[in-house]
C-alpha positions in Angstrom: -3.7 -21.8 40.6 -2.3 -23.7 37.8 -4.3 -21.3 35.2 -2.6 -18.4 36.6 0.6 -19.8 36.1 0.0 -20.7 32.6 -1.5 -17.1 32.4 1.6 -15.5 34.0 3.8 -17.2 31.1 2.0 -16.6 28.4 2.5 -13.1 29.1 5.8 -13.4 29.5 5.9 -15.2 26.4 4.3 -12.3 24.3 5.8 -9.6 26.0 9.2 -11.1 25.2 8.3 -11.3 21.3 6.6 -8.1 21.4 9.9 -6.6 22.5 11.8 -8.7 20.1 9.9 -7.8 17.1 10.0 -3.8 18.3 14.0 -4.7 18.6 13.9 -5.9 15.3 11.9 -2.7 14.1 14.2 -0.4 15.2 17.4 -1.3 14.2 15.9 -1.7 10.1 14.7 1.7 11.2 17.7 3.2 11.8 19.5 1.5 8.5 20.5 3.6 6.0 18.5 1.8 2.7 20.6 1.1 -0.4 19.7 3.1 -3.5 20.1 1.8 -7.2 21.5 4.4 -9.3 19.7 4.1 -12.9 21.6 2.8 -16.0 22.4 6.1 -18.0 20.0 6.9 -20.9 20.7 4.5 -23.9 22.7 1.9 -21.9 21.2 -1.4 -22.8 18.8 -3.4 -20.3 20.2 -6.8 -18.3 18.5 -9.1 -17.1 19.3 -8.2 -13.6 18.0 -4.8 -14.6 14.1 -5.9 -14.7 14.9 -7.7 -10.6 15.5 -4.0 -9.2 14.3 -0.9 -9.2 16.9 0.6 -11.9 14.2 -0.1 -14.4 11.4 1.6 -12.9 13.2 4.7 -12.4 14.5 4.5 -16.3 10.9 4.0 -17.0 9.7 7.2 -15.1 12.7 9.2 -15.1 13.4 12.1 -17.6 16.1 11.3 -20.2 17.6 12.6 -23.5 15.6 12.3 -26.4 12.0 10.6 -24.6 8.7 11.3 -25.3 8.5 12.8 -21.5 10.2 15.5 -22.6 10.8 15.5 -26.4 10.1 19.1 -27.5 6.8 19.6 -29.0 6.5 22.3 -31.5 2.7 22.3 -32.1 0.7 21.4 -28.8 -2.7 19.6 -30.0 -6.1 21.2 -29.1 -4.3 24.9 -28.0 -5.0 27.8 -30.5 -1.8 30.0 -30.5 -2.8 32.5 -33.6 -3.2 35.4 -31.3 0.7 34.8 -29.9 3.4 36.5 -32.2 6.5 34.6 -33.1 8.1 36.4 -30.0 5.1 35.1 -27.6 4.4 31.8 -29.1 8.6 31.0 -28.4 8.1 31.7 -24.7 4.6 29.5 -24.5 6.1 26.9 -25.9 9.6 27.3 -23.9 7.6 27.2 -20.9 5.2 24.5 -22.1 8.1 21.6 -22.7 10.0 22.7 -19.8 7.0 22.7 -16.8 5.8 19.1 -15.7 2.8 18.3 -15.6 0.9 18.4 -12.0 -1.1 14.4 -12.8 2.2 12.4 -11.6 2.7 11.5 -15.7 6.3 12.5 -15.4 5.5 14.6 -19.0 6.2 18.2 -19.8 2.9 19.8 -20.4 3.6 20.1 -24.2 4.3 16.0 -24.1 1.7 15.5 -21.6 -1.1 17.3 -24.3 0.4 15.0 -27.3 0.5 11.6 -25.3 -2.5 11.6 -23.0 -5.2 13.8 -24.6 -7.5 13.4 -22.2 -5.4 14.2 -19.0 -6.9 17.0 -16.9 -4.6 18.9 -15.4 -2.7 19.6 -18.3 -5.3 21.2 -20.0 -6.1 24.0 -18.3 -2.6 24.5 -17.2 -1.8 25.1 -20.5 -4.2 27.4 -21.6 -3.7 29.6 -18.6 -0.2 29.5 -19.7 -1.4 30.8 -22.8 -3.6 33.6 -21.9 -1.0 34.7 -19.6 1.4 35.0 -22.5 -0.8 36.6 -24.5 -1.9 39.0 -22.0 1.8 40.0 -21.3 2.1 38.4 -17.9 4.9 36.5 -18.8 7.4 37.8 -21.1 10.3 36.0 -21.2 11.4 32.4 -20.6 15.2 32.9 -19.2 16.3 29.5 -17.4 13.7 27.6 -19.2 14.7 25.2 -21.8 15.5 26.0 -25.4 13.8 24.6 -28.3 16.5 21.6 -30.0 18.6 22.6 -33.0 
């Protein structure tokens, strides 16, 4: 009898922090979670800067001027002397404007100077390429414009 008291209870016991801890749960749940907004491009680093996630995102974020999307006027390893002048400025206008599909957070031009052995750039950008050169693509309006 006394064993199926102390059964009884401990039941009790763990049902009440079962429901407590799915209490818990759902009101973080429901809590709307605080996002950092990243210093601008430039602004100096605190200290408080490497506690959060403002870093991170500075890290992997696109800015003005990085190497994740500097312009890249010669991509290495891709043979453009069959583009004219004309063809080779839409390649490359679509080459440092498309990211890259690896999770790099590079353009495909950057992503073929900085991580030469990356595959998914690769054949991205010789497709890109070949579909210039074949006249698939022939122009590169709302895609980025080579630096002055």
């Amino acid at each position: 009898m006394i064993a199926r008291s102390r059964t009884k209870w401990m039941g009790l016991a763990a049902m009440m922090v079962l429901l407590a801890g799915l209490g818990v749960a759902a009101s973080q749940w429901r809590r709307p979670q605080a996002r950092v907004t990243p210093p601008a491009p430039g602004t100096p680093l605190t200290p408080a800067d490497t506690l959060d996630d403002r870093l991170i995102d500075r890290a992997l974020g696109p800015g003005e001027g990085d190497d994740k999307t500097r312009w890249i006027d010669e991509i290495p390893g891709i043979d453009v002397a069959g583009l004219d002048s004309t063809r080779r400025a839409i390649f490359l206008r679509h080459a440092n404007t498309q990211q890259c599909d690896c999770g790099c957070g590079y353009t495909l031009a950057a992503c073929r100077v900085y991580d030469s052995s990356c595959e998914e750039s690769e054949p991205r950008v010789i497709a890109l390429r070949d579909s210039v050169r074949r006249g698939e693509i022939r122009g590169a309006i709302g895609f980025r414009e080579p630096p002055r």
